[in-house]
N, C-alpha and C positions, 0 to 999 in steps of 0.2 A: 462032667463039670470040673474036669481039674482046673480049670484057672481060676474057680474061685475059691482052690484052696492057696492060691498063690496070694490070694489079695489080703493084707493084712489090715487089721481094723485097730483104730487111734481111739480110744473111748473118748468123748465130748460130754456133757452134760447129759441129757437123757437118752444121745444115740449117740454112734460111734460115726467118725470121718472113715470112710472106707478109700483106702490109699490102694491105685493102681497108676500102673505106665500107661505110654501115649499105647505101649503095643497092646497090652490089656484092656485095653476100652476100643482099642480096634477089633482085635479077636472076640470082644464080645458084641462087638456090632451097635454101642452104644451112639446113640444121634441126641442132637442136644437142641433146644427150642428157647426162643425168651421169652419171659411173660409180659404180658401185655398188661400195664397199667389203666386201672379206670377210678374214677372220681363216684361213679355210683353206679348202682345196676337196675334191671328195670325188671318187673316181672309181672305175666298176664300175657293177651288180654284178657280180660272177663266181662263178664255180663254186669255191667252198673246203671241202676236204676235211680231216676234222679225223685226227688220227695221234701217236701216241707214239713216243719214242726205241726205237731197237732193243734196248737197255739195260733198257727198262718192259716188255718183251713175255717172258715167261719160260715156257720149256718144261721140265716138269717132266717126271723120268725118273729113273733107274738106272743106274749105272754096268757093274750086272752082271746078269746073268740073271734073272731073277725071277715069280714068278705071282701074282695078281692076288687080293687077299685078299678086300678090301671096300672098297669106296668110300663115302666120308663128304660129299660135296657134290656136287653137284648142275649141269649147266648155269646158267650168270648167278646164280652163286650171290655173294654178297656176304661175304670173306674178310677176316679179321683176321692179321695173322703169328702165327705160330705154333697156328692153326688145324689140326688135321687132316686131309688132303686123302687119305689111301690108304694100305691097309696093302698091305703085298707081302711074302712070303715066299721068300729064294734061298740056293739049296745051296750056290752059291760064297759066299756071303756066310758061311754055316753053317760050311765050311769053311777061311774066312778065318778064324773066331773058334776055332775049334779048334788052328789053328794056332799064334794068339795066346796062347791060354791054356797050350799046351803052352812057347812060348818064356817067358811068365812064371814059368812052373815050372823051366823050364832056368836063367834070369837066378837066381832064388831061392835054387838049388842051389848054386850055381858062387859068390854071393857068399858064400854060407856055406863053402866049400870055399878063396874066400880069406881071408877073414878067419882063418880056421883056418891057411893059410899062412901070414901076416902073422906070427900068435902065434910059430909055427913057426921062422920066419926070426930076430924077434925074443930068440927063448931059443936060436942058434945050431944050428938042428939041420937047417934046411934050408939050401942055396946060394939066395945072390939070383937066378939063371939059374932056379931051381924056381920063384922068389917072381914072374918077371917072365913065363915063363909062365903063370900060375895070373892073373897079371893082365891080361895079353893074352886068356884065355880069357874072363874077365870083362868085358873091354871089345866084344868079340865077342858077347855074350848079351844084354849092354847095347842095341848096334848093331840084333840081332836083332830085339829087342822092338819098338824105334821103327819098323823096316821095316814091320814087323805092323802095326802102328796108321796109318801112312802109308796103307797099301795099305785096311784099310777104311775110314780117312776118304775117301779118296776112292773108296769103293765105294758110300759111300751113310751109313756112320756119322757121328753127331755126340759131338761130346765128350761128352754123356751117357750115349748109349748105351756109349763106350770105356771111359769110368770104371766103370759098373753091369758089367760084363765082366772089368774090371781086378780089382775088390771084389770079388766072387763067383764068378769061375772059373765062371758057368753062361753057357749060350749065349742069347742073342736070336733067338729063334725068328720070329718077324713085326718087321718095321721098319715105324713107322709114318712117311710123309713128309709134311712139316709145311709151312705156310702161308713161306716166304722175307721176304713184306712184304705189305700191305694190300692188296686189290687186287678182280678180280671174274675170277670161271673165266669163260672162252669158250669151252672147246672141253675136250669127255672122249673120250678118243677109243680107251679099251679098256675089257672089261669084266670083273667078277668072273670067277676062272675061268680065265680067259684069262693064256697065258703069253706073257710079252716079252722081245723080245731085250735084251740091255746098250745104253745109251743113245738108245733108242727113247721118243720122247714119249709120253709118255700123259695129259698136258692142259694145255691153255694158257691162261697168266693172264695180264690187263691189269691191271699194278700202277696202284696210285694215284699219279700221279706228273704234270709237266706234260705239259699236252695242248696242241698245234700244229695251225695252220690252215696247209694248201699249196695254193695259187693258183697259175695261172699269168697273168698279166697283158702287154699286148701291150708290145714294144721302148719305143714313144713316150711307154706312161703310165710305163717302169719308171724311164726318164730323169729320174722327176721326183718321184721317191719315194726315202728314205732312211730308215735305220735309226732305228729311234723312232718311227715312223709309223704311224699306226694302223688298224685294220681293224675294222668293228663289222658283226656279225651277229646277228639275231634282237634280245636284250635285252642278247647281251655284246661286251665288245671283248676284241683282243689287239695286241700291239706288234709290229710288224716285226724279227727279231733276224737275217736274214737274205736277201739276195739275192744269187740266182744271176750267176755272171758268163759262165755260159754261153746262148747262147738257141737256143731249138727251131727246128732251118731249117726247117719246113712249116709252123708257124704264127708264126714272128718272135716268139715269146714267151719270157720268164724265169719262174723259180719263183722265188715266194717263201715266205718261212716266219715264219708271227708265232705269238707265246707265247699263250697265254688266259689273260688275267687269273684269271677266274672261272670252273674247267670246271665247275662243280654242276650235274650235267643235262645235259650236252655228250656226244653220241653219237660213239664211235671210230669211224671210217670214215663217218660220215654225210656228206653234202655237203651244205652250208650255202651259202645266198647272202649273200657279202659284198660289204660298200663300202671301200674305201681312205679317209681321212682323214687331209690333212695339213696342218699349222698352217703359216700362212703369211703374212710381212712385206709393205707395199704391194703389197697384191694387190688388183685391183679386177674387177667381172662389166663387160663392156660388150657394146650391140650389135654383133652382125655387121657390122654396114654402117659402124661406127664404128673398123674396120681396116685397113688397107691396106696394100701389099707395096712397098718400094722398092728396086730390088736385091736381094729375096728376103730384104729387113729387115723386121721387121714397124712399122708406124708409126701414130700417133691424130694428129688433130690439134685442140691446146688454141686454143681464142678465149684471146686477148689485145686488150688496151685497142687496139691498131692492126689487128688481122686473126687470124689463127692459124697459131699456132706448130708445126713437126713434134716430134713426140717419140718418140725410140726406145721400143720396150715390151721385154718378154720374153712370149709367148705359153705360159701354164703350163697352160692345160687349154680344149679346147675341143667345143662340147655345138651341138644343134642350131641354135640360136638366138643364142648368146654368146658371149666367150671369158673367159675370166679370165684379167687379163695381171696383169703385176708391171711399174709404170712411177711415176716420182717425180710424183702427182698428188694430189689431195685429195676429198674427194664435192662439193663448191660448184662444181668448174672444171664449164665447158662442152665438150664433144668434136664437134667435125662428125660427124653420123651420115646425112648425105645431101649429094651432091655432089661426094664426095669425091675421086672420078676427076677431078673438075674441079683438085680445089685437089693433086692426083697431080700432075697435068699443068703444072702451074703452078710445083711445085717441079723437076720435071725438065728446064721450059725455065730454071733458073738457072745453069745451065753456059754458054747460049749465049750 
C-alpha cells in the first residue's frame, strides 16, 4: 500500500479531507456514484390487522330475564340506530311495571290527601306536626316512584317506553331493543323461543365508527418511525396515533396503531399487508459499497476539488442493495463507491 503513504491528510472538524491526484485515485481504482435524493422512505410489508375500539364493539342484551320473542335482522345485517334488532318478553320486567303503576297510584293518592291537609292546616283545624307528616308521606311516594323507573331503566326500559306506562297505567308486554348506533350485526347468538338469563349477549354489533390497523414492526424500524407517519395498504392509507413503548422479548418487536383515513370497504379483523411511510429531510438512497463503518460511525466519502472528504451520515433504513442515510449532501456531489477500505485506512492512519 504505498500510495497511501503518499496521500496526505488536511484535518477538518471531526475527520480529515484526504488530498490525493487524479493519478492517485486512478491507481487506487476509486469509482464514484451520486446519491440519490428522497423525500421519505418506506418500510415493510407486514402483517396489519385491522380492529375497532372496545367502545365500537356492542353486546346487546338484558338486564333481566327474558324470552326470545322475534328477531328482526339477520347475521351481516346492515343497521341504522334506532333500527329494530329483537323483541323479548320478561316477567321481571312485567312485574317491574306493575310495581310502578301501583306506586304512581300511591304518589297520586297521597298528594291529594296532602293538599287536602294543606287546606286543612290552612283554615286552622289540623296541627302543623299532621301537616308535616302528610308531607313526609308525600315525599316518600315521590322517592317511590323515581326508585320504580330507576330500576326499569336500567332493566332494559327507555324513556319512551316509562312515559307510555306513566300515561296509561297499562303494561309493556314485549320490549322491543333497538339499534344504539350505526353499525353491522356480527353475531346472533340466540334464537326465537329461547329464554335468557339477565345480561347474557344475544348479539354483537360493529358500530360504524374509526377503524385501526395493528402491526407489529421490528425494534430497529420502530426507531425510526413517529406519530404522523403513515401506513398504506391496498388503495388506503392511515396515520400512526400510536406506539408501543413496550416490545415483544421473542420477536424484539412493538405494536403499532394507525387510524384509516378511509375504512369504506375495510374488513374488521382482516389482515392486510402494509408499508410504513415516512417523510423525510436530507435523506438520500446510496450504494452499499458507498458506506463505511469508523468506529462503529457510519461514514460516505464526498470527492472534493483536493481528494475526499469523510462525512458523518445517519443510516435511516437499509434494503438489500442501499441505504438511505440522512447526511448534509446534494444529488451533483460524487461519493467513493469502490475503494473505500482503501481511503478507511487512510483516515485511520491520521492519528499516527
Amino acid at each position: 500500500m504505498k500510495i497511501l503513504t503518499l496521500l496526505t491528510l488536511v484535518f477538518m472538524s471531526l475527520f480529515a479531507t484526504i488530498e490525493m491526484s487524479q493519478k492517485q485515485e486512478s491507481e487506487l481504482g476509486i469509482k464514484t456514484t451520486k446519491p440519490k435524493k428522497t423525500t421519505s422512505i418506506e418500510f415493510g410489508a407486514y402483517n396489519a390487522k385491522v380492529s375497532l375500539d372496545e367502545k365500537d364493539i356492542i353486546s346487546v342484551g338484558l338486564a333481566v330475564d327474558s324470552v326470545v320473542i322475534d328477531i328482526f335482522v339477520t347475521k351481516l345485517s346492515s343497521i341504522k340506530k334506532g333500527d329494530k334488532l329483537i323483541s323479548l318478553r320478561s316477567s321481571e320486567l312485567l312485574n317491574l311495571q306493575k310495581e310502578y303503576i301501583n306506586a304512581l297510584i300511591e304518589k297520586q293518592n297521597i298528594l291529594k290527601n296532602y293538599k287536602r291537609d294543606e287546606r286543612l292546616f290552612d283554615e286552622g283545624i289540623i296541627s302543623q306536626k299532621n301537616l308535616l307528616i302528610s308531607q313526609k308521606e308525600k315525599l316518600n311516594s315521590e322517592l317511590k316512584v323515581k326508585l320504580n323507573e330507576s330500576q326499569l331503566l336500567m332493566s332494559g326500559f327507555n324513556q319512551t317506553l316509562l312515559k307510555r306506562v306513566r300515561d296509561t297505567y297499562t303494561l309493556v308486554e314485549f320490549i322491543n331493543i333497538l339499534a344504539p348506533r350505526d353499525g353491522l350485526v356480527d353475531a346472533i347468538v340466540v334464537n326465537v323461543g329461547q329464554k335468557v338469563g339477565s345480561n347474557k349477549t344475544m348479539m354483537k354489533i360493529y358500530a360504524d365508527a374509526k377503524r385501526y390497523l395493528e402491526l407489529n414492526v421490528p425494534l430497529v424500524v420502530a426507531n425510526n418511525i413517529a406519530l404522523g407517519d403513515r401506513c398504506y395498504f391496498e388503495s388506503k392509507s392511515a396515520k400512526i396515533v400510536a406506539i408501543s413503548n413496550i416490545a415483544n422479548e421473542e420477536t424484539q418487536s412493538v405494536k403499532l396503531r394507525a387510524v384509516i383515513e378511509d375504512a369504506t370497504g375495510v374488513m374488521i379483523n382482516r389482515v392486510y399487508f402494509a408499508k410504513i411511510k415516512k417523510s423525510v429531510d436530507n435523506a438520500f438512497v446510496i450504494k452499499k459499497s458507498a458506506l463505511v463503518y469508523e468506529q462503529n460511525k457510519p461514514i460516505v466519502f464526498k470527492k472534493v476539488s483536493k481528494g475526499y472528504e469523510p462525512l458523518s451520515v445517519l443510516v435511516l433504513k437499509e434494503d438489500p442493495q442501499t441505504y438511505t442515510i440522512q447526511a448534509t449532501l446534494n444529488e451533483n456531489d460524487d461519493l467513493a463507491s469502490s475503494s473505500t477500505s482503501a481511503l478507511l485506512s487512510a483516515l485511520e492512519h491520521s492519528d499516527e
